[in-house]
BAFI-3210 file (N, C-alpha, C; in Angstrom, 3 decimals, decimal comma, padded with zeros to 6 digits):
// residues 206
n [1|2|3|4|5|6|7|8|9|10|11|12|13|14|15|16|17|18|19|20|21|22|23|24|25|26|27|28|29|30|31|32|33|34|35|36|37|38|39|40|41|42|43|44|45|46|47|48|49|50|51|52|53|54|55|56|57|58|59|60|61|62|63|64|65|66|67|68|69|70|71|72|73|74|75|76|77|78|79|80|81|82|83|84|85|86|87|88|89|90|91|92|93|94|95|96|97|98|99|100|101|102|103|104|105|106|107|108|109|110|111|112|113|114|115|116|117|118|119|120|121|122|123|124|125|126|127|128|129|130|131|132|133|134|135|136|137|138|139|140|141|142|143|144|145|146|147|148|149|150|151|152|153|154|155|156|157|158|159|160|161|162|163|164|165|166|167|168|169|170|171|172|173|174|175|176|177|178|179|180|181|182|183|184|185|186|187|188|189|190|191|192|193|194|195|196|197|198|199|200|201|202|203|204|205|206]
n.u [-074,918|-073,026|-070,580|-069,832|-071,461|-070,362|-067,493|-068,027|-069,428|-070,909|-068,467|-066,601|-065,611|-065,548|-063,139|-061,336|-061,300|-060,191|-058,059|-056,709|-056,527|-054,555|-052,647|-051,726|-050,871|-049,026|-046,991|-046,612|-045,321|-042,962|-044,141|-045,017|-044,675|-043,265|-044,761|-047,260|-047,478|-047,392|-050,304|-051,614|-051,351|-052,066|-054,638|-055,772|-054,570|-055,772|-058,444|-057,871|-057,269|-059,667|-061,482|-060,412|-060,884|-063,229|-063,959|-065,285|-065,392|-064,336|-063,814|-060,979|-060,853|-059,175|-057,024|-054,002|-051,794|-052,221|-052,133|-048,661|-047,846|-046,100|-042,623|-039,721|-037,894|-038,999|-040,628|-037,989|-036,784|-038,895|-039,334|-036,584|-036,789|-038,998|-037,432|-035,564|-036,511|-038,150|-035,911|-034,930|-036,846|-038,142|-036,778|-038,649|-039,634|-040,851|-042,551|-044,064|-043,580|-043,317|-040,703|-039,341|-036,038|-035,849|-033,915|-032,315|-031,864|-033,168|-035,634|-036,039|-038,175|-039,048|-040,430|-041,195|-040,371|-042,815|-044,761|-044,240|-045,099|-047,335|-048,010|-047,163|-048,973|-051,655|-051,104|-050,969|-053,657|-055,577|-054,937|-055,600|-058,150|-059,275|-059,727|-061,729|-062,529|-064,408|-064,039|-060,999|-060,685|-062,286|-060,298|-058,367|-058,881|-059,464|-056,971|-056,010|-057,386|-056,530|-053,412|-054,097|-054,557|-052,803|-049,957|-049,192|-051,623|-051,260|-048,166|-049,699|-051,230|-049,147|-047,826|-049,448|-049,402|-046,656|-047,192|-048,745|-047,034|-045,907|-047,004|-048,515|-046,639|-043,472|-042,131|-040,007|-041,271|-040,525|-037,645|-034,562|-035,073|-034,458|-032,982|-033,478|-036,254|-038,388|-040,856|-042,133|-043,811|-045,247|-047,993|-050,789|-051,822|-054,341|-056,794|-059,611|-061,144|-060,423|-061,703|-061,692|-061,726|-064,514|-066,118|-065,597|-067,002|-069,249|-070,370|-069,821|-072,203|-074,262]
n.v [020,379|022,050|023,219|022,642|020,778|018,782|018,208|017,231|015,192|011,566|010,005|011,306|012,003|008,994|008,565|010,703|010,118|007,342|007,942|009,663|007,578|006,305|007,797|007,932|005,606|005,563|007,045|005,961|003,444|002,162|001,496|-001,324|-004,612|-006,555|-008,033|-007,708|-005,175|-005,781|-007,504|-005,230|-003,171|-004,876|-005,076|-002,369|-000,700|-001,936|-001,097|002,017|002,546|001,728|003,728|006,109|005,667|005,977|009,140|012,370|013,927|017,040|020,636|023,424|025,915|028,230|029,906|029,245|027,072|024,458|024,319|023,455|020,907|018,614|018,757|018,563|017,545|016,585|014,431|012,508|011,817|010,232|008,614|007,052|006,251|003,980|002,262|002,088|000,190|-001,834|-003,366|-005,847|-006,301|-004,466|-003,531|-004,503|-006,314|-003,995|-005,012|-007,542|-010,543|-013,224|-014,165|-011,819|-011,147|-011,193|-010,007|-007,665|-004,776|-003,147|-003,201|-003,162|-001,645|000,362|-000,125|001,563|003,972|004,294|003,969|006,374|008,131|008,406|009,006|011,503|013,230|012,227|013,444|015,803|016,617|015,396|017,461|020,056|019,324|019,028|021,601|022,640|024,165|024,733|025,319|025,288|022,721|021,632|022,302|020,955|017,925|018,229|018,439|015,854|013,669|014,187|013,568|011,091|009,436|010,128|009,621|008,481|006,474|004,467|003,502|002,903|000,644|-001,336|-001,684|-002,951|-005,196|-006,292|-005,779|-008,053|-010,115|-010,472|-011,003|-013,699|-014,847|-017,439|-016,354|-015,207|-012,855|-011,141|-011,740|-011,231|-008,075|-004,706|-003,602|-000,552|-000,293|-002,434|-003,213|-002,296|-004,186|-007,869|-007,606|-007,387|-004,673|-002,528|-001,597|-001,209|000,858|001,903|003,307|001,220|-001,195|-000,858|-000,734|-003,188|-004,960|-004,105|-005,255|-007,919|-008,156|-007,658]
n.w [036,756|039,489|040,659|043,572|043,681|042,588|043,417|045,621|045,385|045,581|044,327|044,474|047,270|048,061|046,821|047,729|050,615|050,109|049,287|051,034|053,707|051,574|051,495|054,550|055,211|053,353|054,201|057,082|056,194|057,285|059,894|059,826|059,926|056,848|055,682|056,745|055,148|052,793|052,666|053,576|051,253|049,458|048,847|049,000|046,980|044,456|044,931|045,145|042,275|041,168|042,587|041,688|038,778|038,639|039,025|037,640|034,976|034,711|034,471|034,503|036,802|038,013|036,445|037,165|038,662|040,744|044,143|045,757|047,965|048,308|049,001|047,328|048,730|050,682|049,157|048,041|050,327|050,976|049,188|049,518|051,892|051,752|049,553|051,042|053,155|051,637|050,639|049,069|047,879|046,559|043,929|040,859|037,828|035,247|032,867|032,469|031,684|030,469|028,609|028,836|030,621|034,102|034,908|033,580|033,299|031,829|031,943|034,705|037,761|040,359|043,365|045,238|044,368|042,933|044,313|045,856|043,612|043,160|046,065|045,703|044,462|045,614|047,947|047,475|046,486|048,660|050,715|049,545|049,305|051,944|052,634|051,536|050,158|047,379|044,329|043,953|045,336|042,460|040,934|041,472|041,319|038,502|037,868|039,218|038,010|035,345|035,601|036,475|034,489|032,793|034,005|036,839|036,836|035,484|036,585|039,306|038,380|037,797|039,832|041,493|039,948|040,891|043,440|043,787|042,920|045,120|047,474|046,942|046,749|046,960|049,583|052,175|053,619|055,461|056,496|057,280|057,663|057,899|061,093|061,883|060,620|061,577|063,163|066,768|067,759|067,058|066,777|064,801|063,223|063,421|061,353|061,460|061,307|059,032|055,929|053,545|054,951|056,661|054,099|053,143|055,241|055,344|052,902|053,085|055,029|053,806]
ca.u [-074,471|-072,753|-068,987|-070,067|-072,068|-069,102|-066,503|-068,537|-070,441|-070,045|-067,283|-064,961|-065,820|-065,158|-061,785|-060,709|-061,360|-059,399|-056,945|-056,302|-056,013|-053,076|-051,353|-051,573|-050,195|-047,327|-046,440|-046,377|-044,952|-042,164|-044,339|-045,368|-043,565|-043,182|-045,734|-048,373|-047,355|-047,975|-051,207|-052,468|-051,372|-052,789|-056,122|-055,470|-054,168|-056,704|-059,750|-057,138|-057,362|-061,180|-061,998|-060,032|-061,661|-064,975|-063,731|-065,979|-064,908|-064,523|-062,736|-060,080|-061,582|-058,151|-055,233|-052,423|-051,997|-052,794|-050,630|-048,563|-047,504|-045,036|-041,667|-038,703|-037,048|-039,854|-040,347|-037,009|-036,670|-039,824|-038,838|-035,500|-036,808|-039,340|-036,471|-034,278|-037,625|-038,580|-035,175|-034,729|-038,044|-038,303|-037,139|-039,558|-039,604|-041,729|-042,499|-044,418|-043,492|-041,771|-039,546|-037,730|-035,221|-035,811|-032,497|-032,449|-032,188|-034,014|-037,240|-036,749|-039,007|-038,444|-042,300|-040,604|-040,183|-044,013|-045,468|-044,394|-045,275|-048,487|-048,476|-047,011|-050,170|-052,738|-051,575|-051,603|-055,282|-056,153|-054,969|-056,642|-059,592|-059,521|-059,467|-063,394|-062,669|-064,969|-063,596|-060,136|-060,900|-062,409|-059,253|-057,143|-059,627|-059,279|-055,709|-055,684|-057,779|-055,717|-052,854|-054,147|-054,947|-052,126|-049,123|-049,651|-052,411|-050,079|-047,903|-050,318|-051,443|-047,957|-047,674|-050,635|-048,900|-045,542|-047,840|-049,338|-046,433|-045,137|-048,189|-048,745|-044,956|-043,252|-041,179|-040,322|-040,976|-039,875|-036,275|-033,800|-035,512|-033,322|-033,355|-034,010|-037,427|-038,706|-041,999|-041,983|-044,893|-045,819|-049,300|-051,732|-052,097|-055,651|-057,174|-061,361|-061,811|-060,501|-062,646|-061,796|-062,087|-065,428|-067,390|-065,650|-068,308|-070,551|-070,361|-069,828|-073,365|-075,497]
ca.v [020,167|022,878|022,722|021,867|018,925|017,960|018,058|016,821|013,729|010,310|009,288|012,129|012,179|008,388|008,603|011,368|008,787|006,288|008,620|010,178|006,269|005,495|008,592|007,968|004,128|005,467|007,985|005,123|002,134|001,305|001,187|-002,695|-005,996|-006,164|-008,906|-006,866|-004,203|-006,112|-007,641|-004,170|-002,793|-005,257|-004,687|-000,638|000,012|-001,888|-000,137|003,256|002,708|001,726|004,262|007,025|005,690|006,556|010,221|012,478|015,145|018,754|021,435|023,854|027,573|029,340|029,892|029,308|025,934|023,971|024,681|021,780|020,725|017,644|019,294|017,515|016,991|015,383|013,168|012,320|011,190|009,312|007,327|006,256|005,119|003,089|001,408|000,607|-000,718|-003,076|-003,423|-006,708|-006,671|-003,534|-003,645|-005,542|-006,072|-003,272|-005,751|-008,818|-011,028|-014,646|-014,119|-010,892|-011,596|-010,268|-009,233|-006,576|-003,170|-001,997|-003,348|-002,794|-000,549|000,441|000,122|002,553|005,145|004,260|004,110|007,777|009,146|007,965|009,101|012,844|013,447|012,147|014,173|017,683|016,360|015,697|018,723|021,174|018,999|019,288|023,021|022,760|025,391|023,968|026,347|025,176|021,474|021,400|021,736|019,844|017,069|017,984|017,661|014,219|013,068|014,300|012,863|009,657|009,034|010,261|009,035|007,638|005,236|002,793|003,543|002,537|-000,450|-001,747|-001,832|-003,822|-006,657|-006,249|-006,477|-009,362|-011,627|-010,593|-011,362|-015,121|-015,726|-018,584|-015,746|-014,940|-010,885|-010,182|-012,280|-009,596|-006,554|-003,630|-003,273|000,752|-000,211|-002,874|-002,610|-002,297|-005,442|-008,086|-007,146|-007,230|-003,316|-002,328|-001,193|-001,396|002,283|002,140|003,053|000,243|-002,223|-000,778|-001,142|-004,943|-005,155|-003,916|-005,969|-009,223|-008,157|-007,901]
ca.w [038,145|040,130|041,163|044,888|043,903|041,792|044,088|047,268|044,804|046,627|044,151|044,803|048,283|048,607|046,538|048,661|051,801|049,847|048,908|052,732|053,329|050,859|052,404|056,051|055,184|052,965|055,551|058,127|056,022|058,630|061,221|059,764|059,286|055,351|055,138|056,942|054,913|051,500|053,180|053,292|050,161|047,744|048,668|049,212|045,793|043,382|045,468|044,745|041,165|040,976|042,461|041,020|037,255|038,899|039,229|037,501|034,584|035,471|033,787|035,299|037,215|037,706|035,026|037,879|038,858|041,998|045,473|046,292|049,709|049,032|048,668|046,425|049,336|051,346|048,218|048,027|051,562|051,377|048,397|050,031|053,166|051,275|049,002|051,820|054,105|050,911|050,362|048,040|047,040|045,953|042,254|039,987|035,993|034,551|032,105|033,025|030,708|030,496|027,671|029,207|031,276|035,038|035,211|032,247|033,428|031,234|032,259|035,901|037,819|041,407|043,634|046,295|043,378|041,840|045,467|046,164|042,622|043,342|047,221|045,723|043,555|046,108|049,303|047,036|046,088|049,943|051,140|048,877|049,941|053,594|052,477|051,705|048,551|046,300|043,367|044,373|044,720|041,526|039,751|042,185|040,962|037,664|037,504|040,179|037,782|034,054|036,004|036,660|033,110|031,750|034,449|037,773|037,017|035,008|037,958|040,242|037,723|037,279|041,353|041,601|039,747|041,618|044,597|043,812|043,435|046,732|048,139|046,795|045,764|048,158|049,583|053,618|053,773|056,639|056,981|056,983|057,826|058,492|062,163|062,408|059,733|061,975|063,550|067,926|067,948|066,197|066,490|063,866|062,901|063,605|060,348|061,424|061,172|057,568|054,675|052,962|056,177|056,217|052,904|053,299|056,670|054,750|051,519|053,821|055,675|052,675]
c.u [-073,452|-071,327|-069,194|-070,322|-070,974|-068,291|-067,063|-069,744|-069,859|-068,600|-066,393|-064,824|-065,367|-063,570|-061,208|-060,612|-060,180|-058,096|-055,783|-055,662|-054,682|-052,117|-050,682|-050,587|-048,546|-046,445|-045,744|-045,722|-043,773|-042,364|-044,774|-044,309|-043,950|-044,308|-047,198|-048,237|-048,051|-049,496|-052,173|-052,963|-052,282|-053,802|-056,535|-055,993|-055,437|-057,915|-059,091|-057,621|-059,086|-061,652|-061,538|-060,525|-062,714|-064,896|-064,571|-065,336|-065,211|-063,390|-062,002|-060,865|-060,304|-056,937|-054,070|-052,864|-052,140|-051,133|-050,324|-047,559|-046,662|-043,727|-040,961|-038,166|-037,983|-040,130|-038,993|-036,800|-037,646|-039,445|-037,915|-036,170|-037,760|-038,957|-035,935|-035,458|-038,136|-036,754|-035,029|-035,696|-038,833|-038,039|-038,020|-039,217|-040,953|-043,039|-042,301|-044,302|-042,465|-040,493|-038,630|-037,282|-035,680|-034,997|-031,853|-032,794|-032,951|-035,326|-037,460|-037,159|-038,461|-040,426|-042,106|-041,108|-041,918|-045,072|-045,334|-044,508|-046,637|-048,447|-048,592|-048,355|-051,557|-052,382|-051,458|-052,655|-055,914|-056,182|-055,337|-057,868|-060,143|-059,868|-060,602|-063,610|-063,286|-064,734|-062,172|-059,888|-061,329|-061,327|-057,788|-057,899|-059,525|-057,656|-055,301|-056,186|-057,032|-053,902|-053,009|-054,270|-053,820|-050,336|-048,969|-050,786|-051,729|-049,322|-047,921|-051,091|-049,935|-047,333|-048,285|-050,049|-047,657|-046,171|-048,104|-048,557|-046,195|-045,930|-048,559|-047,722|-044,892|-041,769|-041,315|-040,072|-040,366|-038,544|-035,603|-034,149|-034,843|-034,255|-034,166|-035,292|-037,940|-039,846|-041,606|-042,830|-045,172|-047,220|-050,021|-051,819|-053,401|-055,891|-059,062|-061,934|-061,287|-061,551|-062,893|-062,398|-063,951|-066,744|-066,430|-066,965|-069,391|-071,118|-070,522|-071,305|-074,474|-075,940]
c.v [021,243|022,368|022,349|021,097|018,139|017,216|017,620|015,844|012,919|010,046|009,968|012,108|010,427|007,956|009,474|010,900|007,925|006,843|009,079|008,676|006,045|006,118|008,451|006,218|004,423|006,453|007,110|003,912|001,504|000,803|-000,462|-003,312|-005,840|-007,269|-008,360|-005,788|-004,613|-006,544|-006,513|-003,399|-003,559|-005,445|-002,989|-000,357|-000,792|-001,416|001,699|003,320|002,174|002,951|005,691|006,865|006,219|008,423|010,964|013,725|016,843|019,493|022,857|025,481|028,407|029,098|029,342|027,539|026,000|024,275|023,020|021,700|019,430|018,283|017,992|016,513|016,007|013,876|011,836|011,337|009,967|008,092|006,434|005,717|003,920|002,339|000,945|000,173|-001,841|-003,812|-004,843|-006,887|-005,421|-002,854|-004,934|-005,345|-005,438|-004,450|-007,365|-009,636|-012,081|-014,705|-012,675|-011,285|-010,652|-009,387|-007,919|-005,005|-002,203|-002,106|-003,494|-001,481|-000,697|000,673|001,062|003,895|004,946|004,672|005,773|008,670|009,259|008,759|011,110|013,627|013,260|013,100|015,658|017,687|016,409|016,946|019,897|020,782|019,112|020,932|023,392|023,585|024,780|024,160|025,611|023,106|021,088|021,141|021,075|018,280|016,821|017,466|016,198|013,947|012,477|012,985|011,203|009,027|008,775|009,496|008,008|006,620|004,087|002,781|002,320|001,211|-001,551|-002,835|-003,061|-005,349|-007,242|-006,671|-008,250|-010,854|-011,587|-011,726|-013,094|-016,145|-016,786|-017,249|-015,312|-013,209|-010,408|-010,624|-010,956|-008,024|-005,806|-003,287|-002,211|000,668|-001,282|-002,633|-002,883|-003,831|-006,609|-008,414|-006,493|-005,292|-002,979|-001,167|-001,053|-000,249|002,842|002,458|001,436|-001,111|-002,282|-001,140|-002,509|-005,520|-004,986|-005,002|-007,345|-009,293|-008,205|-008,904]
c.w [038,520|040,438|042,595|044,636|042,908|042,607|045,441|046,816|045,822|046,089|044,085|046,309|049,103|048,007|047,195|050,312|051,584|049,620|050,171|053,427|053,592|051,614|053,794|056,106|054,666|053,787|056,917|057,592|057,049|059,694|061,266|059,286|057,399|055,213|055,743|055,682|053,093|051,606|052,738|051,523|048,966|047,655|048,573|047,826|044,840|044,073|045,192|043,234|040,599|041,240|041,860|039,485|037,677|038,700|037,889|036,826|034,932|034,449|034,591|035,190|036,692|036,849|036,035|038,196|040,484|042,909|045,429|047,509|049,388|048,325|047,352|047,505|050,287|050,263|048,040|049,235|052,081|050,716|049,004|051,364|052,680|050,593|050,153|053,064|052,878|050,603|049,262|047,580|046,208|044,081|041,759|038,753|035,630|033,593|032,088|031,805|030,306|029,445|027,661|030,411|032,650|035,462|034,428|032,962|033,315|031,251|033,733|036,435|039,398|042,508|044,956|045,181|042,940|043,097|045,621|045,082|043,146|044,555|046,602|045,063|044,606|047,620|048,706|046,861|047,422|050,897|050,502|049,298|050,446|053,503|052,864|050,634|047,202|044,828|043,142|044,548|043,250|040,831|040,322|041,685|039,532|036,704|038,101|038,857|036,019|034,608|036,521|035,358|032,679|032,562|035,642|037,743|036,583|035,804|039,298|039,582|037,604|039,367|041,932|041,209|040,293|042,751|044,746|043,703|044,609|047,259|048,161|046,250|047,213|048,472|051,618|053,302|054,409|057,112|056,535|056,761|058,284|059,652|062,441|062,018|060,649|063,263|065,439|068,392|066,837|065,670|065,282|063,911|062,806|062,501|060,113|060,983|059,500|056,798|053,922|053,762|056,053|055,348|052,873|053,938|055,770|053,593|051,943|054,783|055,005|051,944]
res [x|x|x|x|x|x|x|x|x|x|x|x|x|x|x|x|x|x|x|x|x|x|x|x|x|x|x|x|x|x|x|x|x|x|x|x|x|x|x|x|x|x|x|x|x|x|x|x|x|x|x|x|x|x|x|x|x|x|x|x|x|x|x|x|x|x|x|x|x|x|x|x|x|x|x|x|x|x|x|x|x|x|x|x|x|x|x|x|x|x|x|x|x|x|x|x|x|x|x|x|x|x|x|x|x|x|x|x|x|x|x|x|x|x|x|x|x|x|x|x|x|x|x|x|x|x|x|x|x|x|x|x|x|x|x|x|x|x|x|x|x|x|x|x|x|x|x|x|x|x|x|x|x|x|x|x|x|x|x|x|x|x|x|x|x|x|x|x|x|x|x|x|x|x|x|x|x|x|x|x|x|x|x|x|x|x|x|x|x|x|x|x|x|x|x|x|x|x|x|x|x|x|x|x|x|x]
***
């Protein structure tokens, strides 16, 4: 198979969908109430990590590494506004597990900090994408993909279970939302033209 039909198969082609996605959500997380916001996420991220296993080996064209487009400082800035928009719900225990203490330092994790490792890795992958450099995607693919193996997928696995208490804990999300992070409506966020929204329709029609 050819490095075009590699890098432009369905399952890079619909992880780079899902991927464009995660970005455009963690780019926008203030714009939702925190219980929309978990809503979204905890169906997002385990369709993120499905389909990034699907991803499809390749090995690296040029010696130099891949361009990358999210600065330190954009990182930086992203993380913090996503800590103080989850704000008390934002640390979790690394380390699911009834006999450590939640309170232990040393097994908390921060899903602000895991959310934008995760976001920094998939918008250098989308934007080499959008490029169309099939030479050039290849090994933006091959490193998304070394990198998911090797750091951000536990990450982005770890998130998933942080998610998931939010999501079905007995907890109010949205009491005490810092004013400036607070959404203009409390209108449902129109998500139809999603990918993910999508192959739901689809999956619910068959």
């Amino acid at each position: 198979m050819s490095t075009k039909e590699i890098v432009f198969s369905r399952n890079v082609v619909e992880f780079a969908a899902v991927a464009k996605e995660y970005c455009a959500f963690i780019e926008n997380t203030t714009n939702y109430k925190r219980s929309q916001f978990v809503k979204i996420i905890s169906s997002l991220l385990p369709l993120l990590y499905y389909k990034a296993s699907l991803l499809p080996e390749t090995e690296p064209i040029y010696e130099e590494g891949n361009q990358k487009y999210v600065t330190e400082e954009y990182y930086i800035a992203l993380n913090e506004r996503i800590k103080h928009y989850l704000g008390e719900f934002d640390a979790f225990p690394e380390v699911f597990d009834k006999r450590t203490a939640e309170t232990d330092d040393q097994f908390s994790a921060s899903m602000a900090e895991y959310l934008s490792d995760v976001y920094q890795d998939l918008k250098d992958f989308t934007m080499i994408y959008q490029g169309g450099q099939a030479d050039e995607i290849n090994d933006a693919l091959w490193e998304c993909r070394l990198n998911f193996q090797e750091f951000w997928g536990m990450r982005l696995a770890n998130s998933i279970r942080a998610v998931h208490k939010l999501a079905y804990g007995e907890v109010d999300l949205d009491e005490e939302v810092p004013e400036e992070t607070k959404p203009e409506t409390d209108d449902d966020v129109d998500t139809s033209n999603w990918f993910i929204t999508r192959r739901q329709d689809e999956m619910d029609n068959e």
